[in-house]
N, C-alpha and C positions, 0 to 999 in steps of 0.2 A: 530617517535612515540611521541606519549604526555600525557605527566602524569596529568589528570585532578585535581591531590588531592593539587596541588599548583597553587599560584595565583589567580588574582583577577576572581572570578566566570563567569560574566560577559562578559569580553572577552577571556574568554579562552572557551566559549558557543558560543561566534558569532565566534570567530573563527575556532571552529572547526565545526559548523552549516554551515557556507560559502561552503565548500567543497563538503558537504551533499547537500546543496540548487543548489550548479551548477550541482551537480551530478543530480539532479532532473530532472533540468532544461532542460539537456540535455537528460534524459530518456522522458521527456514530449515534448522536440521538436520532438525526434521522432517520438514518440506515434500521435502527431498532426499532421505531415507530412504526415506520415503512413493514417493516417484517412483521408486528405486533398487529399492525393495520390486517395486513392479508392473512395472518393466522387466523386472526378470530375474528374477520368477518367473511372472507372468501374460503375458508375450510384448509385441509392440511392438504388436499392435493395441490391447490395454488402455492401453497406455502412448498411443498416439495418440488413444482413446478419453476419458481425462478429461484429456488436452492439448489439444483440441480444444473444450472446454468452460471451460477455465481465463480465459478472457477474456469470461464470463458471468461466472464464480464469482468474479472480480476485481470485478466491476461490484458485483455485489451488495452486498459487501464492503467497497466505495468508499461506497456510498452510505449504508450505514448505520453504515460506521465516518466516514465524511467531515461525517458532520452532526453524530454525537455529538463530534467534536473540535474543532467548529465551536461549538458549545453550550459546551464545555469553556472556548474562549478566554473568553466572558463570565465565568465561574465562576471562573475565573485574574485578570480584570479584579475582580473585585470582590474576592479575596485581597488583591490587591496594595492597594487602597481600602482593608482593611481592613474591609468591609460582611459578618458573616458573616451577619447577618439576610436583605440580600437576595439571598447567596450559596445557602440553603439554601431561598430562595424559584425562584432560578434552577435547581435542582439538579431541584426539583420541576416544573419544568415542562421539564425538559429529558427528563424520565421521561416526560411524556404526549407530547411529540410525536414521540420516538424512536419509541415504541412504534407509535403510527399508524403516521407510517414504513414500520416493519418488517413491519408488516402488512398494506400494501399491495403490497409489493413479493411476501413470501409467495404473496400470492392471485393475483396478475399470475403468477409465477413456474408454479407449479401448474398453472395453467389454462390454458394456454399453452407449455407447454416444447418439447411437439411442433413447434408450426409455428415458434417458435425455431431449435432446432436446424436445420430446414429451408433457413431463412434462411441460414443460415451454411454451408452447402453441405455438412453432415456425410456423408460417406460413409456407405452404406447397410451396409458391411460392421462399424461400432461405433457404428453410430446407439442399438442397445438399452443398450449398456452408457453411452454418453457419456447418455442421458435419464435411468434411472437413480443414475448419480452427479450430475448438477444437482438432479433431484430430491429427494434427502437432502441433501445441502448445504443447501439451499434451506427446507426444512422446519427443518435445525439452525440458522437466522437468531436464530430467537427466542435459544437460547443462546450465539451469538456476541455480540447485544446485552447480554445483560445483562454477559455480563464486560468489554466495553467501556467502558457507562458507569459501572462501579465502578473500573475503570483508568482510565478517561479522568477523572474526579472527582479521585482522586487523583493523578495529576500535574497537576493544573490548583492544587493546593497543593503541588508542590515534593516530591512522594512517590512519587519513580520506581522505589524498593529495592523495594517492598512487590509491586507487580504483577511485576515479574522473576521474584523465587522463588517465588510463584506460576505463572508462567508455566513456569520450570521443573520442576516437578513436573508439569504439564498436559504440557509436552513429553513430560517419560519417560514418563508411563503413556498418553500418545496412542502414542508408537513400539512399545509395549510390543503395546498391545491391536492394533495396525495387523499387527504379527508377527504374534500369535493370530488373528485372522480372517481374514488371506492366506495367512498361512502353513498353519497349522496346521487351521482350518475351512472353509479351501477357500471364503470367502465373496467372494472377487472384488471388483471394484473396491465395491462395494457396502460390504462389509466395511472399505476403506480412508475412506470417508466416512460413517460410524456412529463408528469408533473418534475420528474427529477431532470428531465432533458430542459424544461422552464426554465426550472432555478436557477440550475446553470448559465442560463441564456440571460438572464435576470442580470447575473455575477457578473458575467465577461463586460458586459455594458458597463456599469457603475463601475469596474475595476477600467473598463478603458477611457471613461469620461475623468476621474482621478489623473490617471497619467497625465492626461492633456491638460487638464490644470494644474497640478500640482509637481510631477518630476518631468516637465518637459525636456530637460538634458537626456533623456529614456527614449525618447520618441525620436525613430529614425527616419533619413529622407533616404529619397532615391540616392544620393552620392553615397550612403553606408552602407550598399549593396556592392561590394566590392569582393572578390572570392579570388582568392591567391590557394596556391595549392597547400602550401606549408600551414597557413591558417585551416581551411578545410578538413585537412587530414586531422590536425590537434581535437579542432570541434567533434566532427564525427567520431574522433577516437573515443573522446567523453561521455559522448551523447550515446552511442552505440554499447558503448560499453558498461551502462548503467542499465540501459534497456537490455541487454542479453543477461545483465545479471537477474532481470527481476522478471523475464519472462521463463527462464531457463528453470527457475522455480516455479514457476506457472504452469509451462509444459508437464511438469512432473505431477501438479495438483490437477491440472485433467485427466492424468492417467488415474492420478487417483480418486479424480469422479465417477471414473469410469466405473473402477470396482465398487465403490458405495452407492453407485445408482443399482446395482446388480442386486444390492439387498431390498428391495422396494420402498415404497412411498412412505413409510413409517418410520426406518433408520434413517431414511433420507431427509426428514423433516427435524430427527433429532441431533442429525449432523447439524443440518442449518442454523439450530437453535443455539448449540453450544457454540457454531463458530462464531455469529453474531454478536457472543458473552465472551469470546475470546478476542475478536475484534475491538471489543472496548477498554479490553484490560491491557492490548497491545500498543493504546493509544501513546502512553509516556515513553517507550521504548522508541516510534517514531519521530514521537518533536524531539527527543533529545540528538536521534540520529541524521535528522535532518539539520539542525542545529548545528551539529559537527561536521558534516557536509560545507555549510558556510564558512563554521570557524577556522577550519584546518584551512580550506581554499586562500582566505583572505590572509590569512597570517603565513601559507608559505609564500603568496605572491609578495607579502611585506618582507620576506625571507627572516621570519620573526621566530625561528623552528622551536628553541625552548617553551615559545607558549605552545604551541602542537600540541606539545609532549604534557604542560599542565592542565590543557584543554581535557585533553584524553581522558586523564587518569579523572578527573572533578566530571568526567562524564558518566562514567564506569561507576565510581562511587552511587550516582544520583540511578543508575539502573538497577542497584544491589539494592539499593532499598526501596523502591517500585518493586519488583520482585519480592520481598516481603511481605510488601503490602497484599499485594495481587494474590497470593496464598491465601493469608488469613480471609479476602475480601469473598474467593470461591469457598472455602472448605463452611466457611459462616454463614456467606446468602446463594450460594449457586444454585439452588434448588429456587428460591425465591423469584428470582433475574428468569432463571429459564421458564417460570413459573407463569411469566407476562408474557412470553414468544406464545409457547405450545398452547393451544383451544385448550379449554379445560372438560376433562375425561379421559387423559392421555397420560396417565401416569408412568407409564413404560417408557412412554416416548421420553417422558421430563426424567425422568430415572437412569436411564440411557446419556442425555446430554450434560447432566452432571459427573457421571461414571469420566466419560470423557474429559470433561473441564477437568475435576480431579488428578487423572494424570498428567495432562498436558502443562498445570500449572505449579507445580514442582519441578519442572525443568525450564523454568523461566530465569534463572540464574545465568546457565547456561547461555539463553535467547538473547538477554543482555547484552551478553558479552560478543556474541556474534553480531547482533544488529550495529551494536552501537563500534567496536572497531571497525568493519565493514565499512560502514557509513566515513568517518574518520580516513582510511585508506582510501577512497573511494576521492574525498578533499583533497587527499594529499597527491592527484593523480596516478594510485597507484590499481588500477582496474582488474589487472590479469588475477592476482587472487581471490578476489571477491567469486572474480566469473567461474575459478576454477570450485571454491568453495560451493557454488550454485550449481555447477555441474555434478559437485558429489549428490547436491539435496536431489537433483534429480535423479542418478540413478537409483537412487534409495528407494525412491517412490518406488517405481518402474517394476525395483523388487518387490516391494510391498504385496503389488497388486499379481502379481506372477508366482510369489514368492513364499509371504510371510502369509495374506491373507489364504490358501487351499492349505498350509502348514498348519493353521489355525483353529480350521474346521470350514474353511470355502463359505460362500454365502447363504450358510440355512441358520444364522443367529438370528435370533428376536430380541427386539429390546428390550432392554432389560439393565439394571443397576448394579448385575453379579457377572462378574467378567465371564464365566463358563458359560453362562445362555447367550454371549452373544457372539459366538463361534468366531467366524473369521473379522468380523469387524471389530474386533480386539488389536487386528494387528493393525488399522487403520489407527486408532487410537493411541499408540505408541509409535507409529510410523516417525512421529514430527518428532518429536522428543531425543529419540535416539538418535536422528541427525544434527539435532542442533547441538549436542554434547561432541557429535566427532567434528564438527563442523568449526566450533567453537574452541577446541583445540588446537585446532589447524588457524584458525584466525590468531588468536592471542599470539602462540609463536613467532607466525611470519610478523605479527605486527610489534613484537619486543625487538623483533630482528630490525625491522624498518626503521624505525623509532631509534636506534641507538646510531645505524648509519646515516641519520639529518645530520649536516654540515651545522658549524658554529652560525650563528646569527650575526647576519650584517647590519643589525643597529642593536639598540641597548632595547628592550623589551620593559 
C-alpha cells in the first residue's frame, strides 16, 4: 500500500503512475495483437467487423468501469481519513450497486444488439460477425467487473504493484489463448472475445485469492452491509458521476460510429487502425490521471489541500512532456505502427490511418490538460464540470456527424493520405481535436478557480 498524503508529490505520482502505465501497456499490447491477430489472419472485414463495434464495447466498459472508479474515490477518501470501518462499509456497497449496474447494462445489451448495431449503420456484409463479438463481450461484463473492483479497491489504498502483475499474466495468457482460437481453431472473431473474456476470469481469481491472503482488512462480512441514506447518496453521487462522465463521451463516439461505418469497410478498418496507435499513445495520459484520482482523493480526506495543488501542477508538467514525446513518436513511425495493424496491400488504407494519427496528435497538448485536470477535479469531488465538460464532447460529435461530415463532402471519400480525397471523413478526423481544445479551456479555468478556493490545510503537509 501507499499513503499518498506524505512525501514529495512528484514522485510518489510517477511512481505510483509507472504501474498504472505498464498495466496499460500491457492491456494495449494485447489490444494491438488481438487487432494485428484478426487483421492479418481473418482479413479486413473481421478487422472492420469488431472495429465497428469498439465504440459499444467502449461504452460498456466506460460505464462499469467509470462507476466503480467513482465508488473507488470514496474508498480513497476514507483511507486517507483513516476510517477503515467505514471504508469496508463502503467497499460493501460499492459491490451491490456495481453489480446492479452490470446487470442491467448485460440485459439491455442482449436484448437489443440487433437493432443496435442497426443504428450505427453496420454494413450488412459484417453485420453477423460485428453482433457476435458485442455479444460475448457483453455477456464477459460480469467478469470484467469483478476484476475491476478488486483493482479499483486496491488502488484506492496506494496498491497499484499488485493489480499490474496480475494484469500481466491475464495479458500473456489472453495473447496466448487469442493465438489458439484464431489461429489455430479457426474460431474467428468469436474466438478473439472468449479468449479475452478468459483472461479476465484468469485476473479476478488470482486478484481475489491475494485479497484473502494478503489485505484481509479489504475483505468485508455481512455486518459491512450496512446502507444509510446519506452514505448511499455520497457513493452513487461518485460512482454515477464518473460513469455519466465517460459514457456521455461514449454516446457521442457511437454517433460517431455511426457516420464512419457509413463510409464502408475500408475507412472503417483504417479508423480501427489509427485508433488502436492512438490507444497506445493515450496510455501516460491515463496512469497519470488515474493516479490523480487517488492523489487528490487521499490528500483532501487528509485535508492536506496544498499537496492537491502541487500534485496538480507535477501532473500537468509530466503530461506536457508525454505530448512531445507522442508527436515525434507518430510523425517518425506512424506509418510503421499502423504498418502491423492493416494486411499488407492496403496502402490507402495505412495512408489514411496515419493522415489521422497526424492530426489528432498535435492536439495532445491540449488532451493533457483536459484528461489529467478532469481526473484531479474528479478526486477532489468536484463531478458537475467534468460531466458538463463531456456533455460539450458530445454534442460536438452529434454535429460532426449531421453537421461537419455532409459540410465536408458527406460519405463518398476514399482513403487516402490527402485530406481532399477523403471527403467527409476529414471532418471525423478533426472532430476530437477541436473539442479537446474548447473543452480543455473550459477545464484549466474552472480548475484555477477550484484550486485557489481549497481552504488552508489542517495539518502541516
Amino acid at each position: 500500500m501507499k499513503d499518498l498524503t506524505k512525501g514529495s508529490p512528484i514522485k510518489l505520482i510517477i511512481t505510483f503512475a509507472l504501474p498504472l502505465l505498464l498495466g496499460n501497456i500491457f492491456q494495449q499490447a494485447y489490444s494491438l495483437t488481438d487487432t494485428i491477430i484478426i487483421g492479418q489472419q481473418l482479413g479486413t472485414n473481421s478487422l472492420a467487423a469488431v472495429g465497428s463495434t469498439q465504440s459499444v464495447v467502449q461504452l460498456l466498459f466506460n460505464i462499469t468501469g467509470g462507476a466503480v472508479t467513482g465508488f473507488a474515490i470514496i474508498i480513497a477518501n476514507n483511507f486517507g481519513a483513516g476510517d477503515e470501518k467505514e471504508m469496508r462499509r463502503t467497499i460493501a456497497r460499492t459491490i451491490i450497486f456495481s453489480s446492479i449496474i452490470t446487470a442491467i447494462i448485460i440485459a439491455v445489451v442482449m436484448c437489443f444488439s440487433t437493432q443496435l448495431l442497426k443504428a450505427l449503420d453496420t454494413p450488412d456484409s459484417i453485420f453477423g460477425e460485428a453482433k457476435l463479438y458485442l455479444c460475448i463481450v457483453a455477456a464477459g461484463l460480469v467478469v470484467t467487473l469483478i476484476y475491476n473492483l478488486e483493482a479499483g479497491i486496491l488502488r484506492a489504498v496506494g496498491d497499484s504493484v499488485i493489480p499490474l502483475i496480475i494484469l500481466i499474466i491475464s495479458t500473456v495468457l489472453n495473447i496466448g489463448l487469442d493465438w489458439l482460437l484464431v489461429c489455430v481453431f479457426h474460431a474467428g472473431v468469436a474466438g478473439a472475445a472468449l479468449a479475452t473474456v478468459a483472461a479476465q476470469l484468469i485476473s479476478a481469481v488470482v486478484c481475489f485469492i491475494y485479497l484473502i491472503k494478503r489485505r484481509p482488512f479489504l475483505i468485508v462480512k455481512p455486518s459491512d452491509f450496512k446502507f444509510t441514506m446519506q452514505s448511499s447518496i455520497k457513493l452513487l453521487s461518485s460512482g454515477f458521476g464518473m460513469a455519466l462522465m465517460y459514457s456521455i463521451v461514449d454516446i457521442g463516439s457511437i454517433i460517431l460510429q455511426n457516420g464512419i461505418n457509413g463510409f464502408g469497410e475500408d475507412i472503417i478498418a483504417a479508423h480501427v487502425a489509427a485508433r488502436k496507435i492512438f490507444s497506445v499513445t493515450l496510455m501516460p495520459f491515463s496512469a497519470v490521471g488515474a493516479t490523480l484520482v487517488t492523489y487528490c482523493s487521499q490528500n483532501a480526506g487528509a485535508r492536506k489541500y496544498s499537496r492537491v495543488k502541487k500534485g496538480i501542477r507535477d501532473g500537468m508538467l509530466i503530461n506536457i512532456g508525454w505530448a512531445t514525446i507522442a508527436v515525434a513518436m507518430v510523425f517518425l513511425g506512424g506509418r510503421f505502427l499502423v504498418g502491423l495493424i492493416v494486411p499488407k496491400g492496403n496502402a490507402a488504407i495505412v495512408d489514411t490511418a496515419v493522415l489521422y494519427l497526424k492530426i489528432a496528435v498535435l492536439f495532445y497538448y491540449c488532451l493533457g490538460f483536459l484528461l489529467g485536470l478532469r481526473s484531479a477535479l474528479q478526486g477532489l469531488g468536484k463531478s458537475l464540470v467534468p460531466i458538463i465538460a463531456s456533455i460539450i464532447e458530445m454534442l460536438w460529435k452529434v454535429a460532426t456527424v449531421v453537421w461537419i461530415v455532409p459540410l465536408l463532402g458527406g460519405k463518398n471519400g476514399v482513403p487516402s493520405g490527402n485530406i481532399k480525397d477523403v471527403g467527409g471523413y476529414f471532418g471525423i478526423m478533426i472532430s476530437e481535436p477541436v473539442i479537446w481544445t474548447v473543452c480543455a479551456v473550459v477545464i484549466v479555468i474552472i480548475a484555477v478557480i477550484t484550486l485557489k478556493r481549497l481552504p488552508d490545510d489542517a495539518t502541516d503537509s
